[in-house]
C-alpha positions as CSV (number, residue, x, y, z in Angstrom):
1,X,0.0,0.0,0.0
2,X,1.1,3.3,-1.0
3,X,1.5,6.2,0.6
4,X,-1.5,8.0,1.3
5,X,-2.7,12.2,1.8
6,X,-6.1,13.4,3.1
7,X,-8.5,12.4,2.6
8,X,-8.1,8.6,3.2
9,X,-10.1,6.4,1.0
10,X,-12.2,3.6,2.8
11,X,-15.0,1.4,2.4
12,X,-18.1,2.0,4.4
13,X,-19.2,-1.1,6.4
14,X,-22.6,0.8,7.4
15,X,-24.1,3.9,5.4
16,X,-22.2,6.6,6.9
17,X,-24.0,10.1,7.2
18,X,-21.3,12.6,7.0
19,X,-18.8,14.3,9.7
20,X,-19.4,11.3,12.0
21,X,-16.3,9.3,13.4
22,X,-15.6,6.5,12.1
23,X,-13.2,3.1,13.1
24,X,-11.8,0.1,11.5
25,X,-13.8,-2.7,11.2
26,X,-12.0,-5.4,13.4
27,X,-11.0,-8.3,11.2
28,X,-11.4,-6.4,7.9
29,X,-9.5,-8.2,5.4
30,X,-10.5,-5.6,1.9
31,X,-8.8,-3.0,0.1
32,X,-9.0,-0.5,1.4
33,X,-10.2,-1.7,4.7
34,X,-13.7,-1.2,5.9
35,X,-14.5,1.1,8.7
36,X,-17.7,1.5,10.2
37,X,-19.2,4.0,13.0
38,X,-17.2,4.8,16.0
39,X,-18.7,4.0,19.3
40,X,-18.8,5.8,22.7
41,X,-15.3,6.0,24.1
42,X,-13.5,4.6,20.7
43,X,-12.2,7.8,19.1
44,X,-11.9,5.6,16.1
45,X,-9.5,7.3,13.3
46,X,-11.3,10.1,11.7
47,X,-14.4,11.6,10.4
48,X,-16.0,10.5,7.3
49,X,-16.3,13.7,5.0
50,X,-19.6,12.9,3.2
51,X,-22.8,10.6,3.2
52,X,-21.9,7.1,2.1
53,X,-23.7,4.2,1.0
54,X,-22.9,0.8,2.4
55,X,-20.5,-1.4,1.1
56,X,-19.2,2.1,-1.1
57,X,-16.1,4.0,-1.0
58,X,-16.2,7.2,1.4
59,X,-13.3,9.6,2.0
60,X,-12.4,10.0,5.8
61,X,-10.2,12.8,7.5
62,X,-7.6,11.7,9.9
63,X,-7.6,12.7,13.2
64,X,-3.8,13.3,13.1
65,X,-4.3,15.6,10.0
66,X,-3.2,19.3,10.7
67,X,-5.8,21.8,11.3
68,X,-9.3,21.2,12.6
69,X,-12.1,19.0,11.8
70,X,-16.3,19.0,11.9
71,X,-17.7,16.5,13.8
72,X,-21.3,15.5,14.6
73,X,-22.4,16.5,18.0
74,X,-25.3,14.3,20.2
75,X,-26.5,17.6,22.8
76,X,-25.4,21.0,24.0
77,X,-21.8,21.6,24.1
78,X,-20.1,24.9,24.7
79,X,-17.8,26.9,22.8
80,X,-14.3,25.9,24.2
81,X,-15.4,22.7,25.8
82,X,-13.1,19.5,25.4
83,X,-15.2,17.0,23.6
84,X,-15.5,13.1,23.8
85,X,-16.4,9.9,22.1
86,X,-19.9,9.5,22.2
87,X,-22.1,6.8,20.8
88,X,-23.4,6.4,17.1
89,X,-20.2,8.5,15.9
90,X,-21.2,11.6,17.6
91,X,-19.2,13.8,20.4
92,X,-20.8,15.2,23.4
93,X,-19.3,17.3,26.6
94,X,-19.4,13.9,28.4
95,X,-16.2,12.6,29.4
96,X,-15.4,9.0,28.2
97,X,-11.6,8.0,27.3
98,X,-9.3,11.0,26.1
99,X,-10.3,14.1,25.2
100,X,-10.9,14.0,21.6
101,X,-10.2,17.8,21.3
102,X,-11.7,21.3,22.3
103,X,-15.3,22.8,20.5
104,X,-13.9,26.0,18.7
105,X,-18.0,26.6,18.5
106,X,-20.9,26.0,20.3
107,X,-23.8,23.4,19.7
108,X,-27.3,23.8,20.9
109,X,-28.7,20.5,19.9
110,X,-28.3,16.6,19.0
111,X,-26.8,16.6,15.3
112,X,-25.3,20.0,15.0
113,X,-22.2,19.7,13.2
114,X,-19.5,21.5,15.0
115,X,-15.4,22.3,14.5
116,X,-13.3,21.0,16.6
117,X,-9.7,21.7,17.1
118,X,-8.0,17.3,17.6
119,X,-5.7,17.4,20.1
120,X,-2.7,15.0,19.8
121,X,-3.1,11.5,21.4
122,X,0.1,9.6,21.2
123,X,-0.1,6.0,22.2
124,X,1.3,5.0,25.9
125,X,3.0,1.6,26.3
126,X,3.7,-0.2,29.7
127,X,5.3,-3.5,30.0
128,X,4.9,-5.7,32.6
129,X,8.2,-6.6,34.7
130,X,8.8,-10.0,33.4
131,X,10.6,-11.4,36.1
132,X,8.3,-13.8,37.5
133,X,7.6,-17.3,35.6
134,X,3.8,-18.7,34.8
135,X,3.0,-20.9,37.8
136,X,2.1,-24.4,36.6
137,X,-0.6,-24.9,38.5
138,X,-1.9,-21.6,39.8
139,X,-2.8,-17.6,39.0
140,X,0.0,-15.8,38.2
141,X,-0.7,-11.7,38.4
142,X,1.1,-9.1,36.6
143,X,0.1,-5.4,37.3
144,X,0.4,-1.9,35.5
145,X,-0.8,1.4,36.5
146,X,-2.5,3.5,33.5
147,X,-0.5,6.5,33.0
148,X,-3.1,8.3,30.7
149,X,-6.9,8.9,30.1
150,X,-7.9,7.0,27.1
151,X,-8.9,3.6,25.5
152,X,-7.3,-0.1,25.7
153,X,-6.1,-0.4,22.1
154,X,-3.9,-3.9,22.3
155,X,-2.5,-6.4,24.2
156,X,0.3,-8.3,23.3
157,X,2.5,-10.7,25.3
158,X,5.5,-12.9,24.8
159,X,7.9,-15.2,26.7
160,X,10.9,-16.9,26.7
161,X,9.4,-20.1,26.3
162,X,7.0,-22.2,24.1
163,X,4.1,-24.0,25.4
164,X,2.1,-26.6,23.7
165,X,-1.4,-26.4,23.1
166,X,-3.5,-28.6,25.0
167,X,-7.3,-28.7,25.8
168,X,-6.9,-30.0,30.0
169,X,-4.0,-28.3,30.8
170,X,-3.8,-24.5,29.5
171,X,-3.1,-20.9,30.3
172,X,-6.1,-18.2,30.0
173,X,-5.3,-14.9,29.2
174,X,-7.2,-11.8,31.3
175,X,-6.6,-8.3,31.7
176,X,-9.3,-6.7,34.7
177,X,-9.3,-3.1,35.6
178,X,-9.1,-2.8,39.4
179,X,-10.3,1.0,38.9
180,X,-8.3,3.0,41.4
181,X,-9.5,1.8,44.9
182,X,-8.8,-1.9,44.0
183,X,-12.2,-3.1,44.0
184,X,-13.0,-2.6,40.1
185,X,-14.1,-5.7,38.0
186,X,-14.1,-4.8,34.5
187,X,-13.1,-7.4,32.0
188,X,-11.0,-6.0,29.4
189,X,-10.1,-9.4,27.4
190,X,-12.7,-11.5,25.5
191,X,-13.5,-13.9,27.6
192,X,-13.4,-16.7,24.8
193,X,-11.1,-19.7,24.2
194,X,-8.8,-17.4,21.9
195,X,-7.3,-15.8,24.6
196,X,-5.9,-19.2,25.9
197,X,-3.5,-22.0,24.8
198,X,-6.0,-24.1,24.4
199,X,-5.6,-26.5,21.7
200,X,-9.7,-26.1,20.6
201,X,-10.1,-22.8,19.8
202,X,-6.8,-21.5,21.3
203,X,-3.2,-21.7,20.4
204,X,0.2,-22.6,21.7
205,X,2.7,-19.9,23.1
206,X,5.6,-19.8,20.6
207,X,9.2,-18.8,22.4
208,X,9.9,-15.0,21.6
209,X,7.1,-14.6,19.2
210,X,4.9,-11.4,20.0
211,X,1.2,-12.7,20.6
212,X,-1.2,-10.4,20.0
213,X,-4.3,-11.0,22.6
214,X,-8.3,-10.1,21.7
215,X,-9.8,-7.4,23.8
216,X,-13.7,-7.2,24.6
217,X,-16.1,-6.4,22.5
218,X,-18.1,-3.8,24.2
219,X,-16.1,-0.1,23.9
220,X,-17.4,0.7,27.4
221,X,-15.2,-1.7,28.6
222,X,-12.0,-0.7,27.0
223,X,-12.6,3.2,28.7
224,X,-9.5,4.0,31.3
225,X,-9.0,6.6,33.6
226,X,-5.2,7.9,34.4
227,X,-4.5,6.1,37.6
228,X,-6.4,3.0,36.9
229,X,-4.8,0.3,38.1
230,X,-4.9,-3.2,35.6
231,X,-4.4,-6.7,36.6
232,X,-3.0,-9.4,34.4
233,X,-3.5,-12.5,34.6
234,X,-1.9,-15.9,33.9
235,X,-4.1,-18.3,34.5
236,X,-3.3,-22.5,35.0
237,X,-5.8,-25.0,34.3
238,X,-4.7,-28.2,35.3
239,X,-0.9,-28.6,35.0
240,X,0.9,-26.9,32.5
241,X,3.8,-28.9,30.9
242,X,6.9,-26.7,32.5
243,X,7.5,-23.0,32.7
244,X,6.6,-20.2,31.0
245,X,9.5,-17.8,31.8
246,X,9.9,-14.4,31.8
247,X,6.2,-13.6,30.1
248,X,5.9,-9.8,29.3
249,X,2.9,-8.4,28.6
250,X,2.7,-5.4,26.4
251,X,-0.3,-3.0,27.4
252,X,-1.2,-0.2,25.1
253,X,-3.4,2.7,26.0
254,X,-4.6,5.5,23.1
C-alpha cells in the first residue's frame, strides 16, 4: 500500500452520514479496509467527510491531519469545551476516554455539526516486569498502573518459552481493571477460548514470538482513567507442561 494524503479512502461497512467518526472494522480483510461507526469511548481514526452508501467508498479525515475538523455533535456543548467519544459516531461534553479535542464553536442541539480543534493523542506503552515465571498450576498476576486517560487499544504478550497447546491443561489470558481503589471488575479481554492455549479454539505460546491477545467487545469496557490500576493474569488449568519464563505483557493505551 502506497503512501496516502487526506483524505483517506475507505470502504463504508454501514451507510455513513457525514462528519461522523468513524473506526476500522476489526478483522477487515479488503482494500481499502472497511470502517464503520465509532462508538462511545473509541475515538476511532477520523471523520467521514460525506454521506456514504454501504459497502461504497467514502473519504475519511484523519484525526492526526493538521488543522481542525467538523464533527457531529449528540446535545449541547459549549464553545471551548473539550469533547469526547460518544455513541453512534457523535461527540458530546461527556467525558469517556481521552479528550478527543476542544469545540472551537458552540452546539445547541443533537446533530449540530461543529469544529473542533483534535488534540494530539500519542499512544502510551507499559510493560509488565517480566521477572516472574507462569505458575504451573496456579494464578499468576502481573500489574500496571495506567498512566493516561484513554482507550485499551492492544494487548500483546511474549515469553521466553513455548508451550504446547492442550485442551486440559492450558493458560487463560485476562486483563481486569481494578479502577483506582482496588475493587474494580471490568473485563478487558474476550472472555473466549482465543485468549488461551487451548488447543480447541486456542493456540500454543511460541518462544519470543509477539502474541497479539483479543480485547472485549463492548467499547465501554475498553474506557480508562489515568490512575487506573490493571491486573494481568496468567491463569493455569490443570498442569501446564513446565514453565513459561519471563512472560511480558505489552499494554497499550490510546
Amino acid at each position: 500500500m502506497g503512501k496516502t494524503t487526506n483524505p483517506i479512502t475507505f470502504i463504508a461497512n454501514v451507510e455513513l452520514a457525514q462528519k461522523l467518526r468513524v473506526a476500522i472494522v476489526p478483522g477487515t480483510t479488503t482494500s481499502p479496509p472497511n470502517v464503520g461507526i465509532a462508538g462511545v469511548g473509541d475515538a476511532g481514526i477520523g471523520i467521514n467527510d460525506v454521506l456514504a452508501a454501504i459497502t461504497t467508498l467514502c473519504a475519511v479525515e484523519p484525526f492526526n491531519k493538521t488543522g481542525t475538523l467538523e464533527m457531529v455533535a449528540n446535545g449541547v456543548i459549549a464553545e471551548g469545551a473539550d469533547v469526547f467519544p460518544a455513541a453512534g459516531g457523535k461527540i458530546s461534553a461527556t467525558a469517556a476516554g481521552s479528550a478527543l479535542g476542544k469545540a472551537m464553536e458552540a452546539s445547541t442541539a443533537d446533530g449540530d455539526i461543529i469544529e473542533i480543534l483534535v488534540y494530539p493523542n500519542e499512544m502510551q506503552m507499559s510493560n509488565t516486569p517480566g521477572t516472574t515465571d507462569i505458575a504451573t498450576t496456579s494464578n499468576t498476576d502481573e500489574y500496571v498502573i495506567v498512566g493516561k486517560a484513554g482507550i485499551l487499544v492492544g494487548v500483546d504478550f511474549s515469553s521466553l518459552a513455548a508451550l504446547t497447546a492442550h485442551d486440559t491443561n492450558y493458560i487463560t489470558f485476562s486483563v481486569t481493571n481494578l479502577g483506582q481503589g482496588g475493587a474494580g471488575s471490568t473485563a478487558m479481554l474476550a472472555a473466549t477460548d482465543v485468549n488461551t492455549t487451548k488447543a480447541t479454539g486456542g493456540s500454543a505460546l511460541v518462544a519470543n514470538a509477539k502474541r497479539q491477545l483479543t480485547l472485549h467487545g463492548t467499547a465501554a469496557n475498553l474506557v480508562v482513567a489515568e490512575g487506573d490500576r490493571l491486573r494481568i493474569r496468567f491463569a493455569a488449568s490443570g498442569t501446564l507442561a513446565g514453565a513459561v519464563t519471563r512472560p511480558v505483557a505489552n499494554i497499550k493505551v490510546q
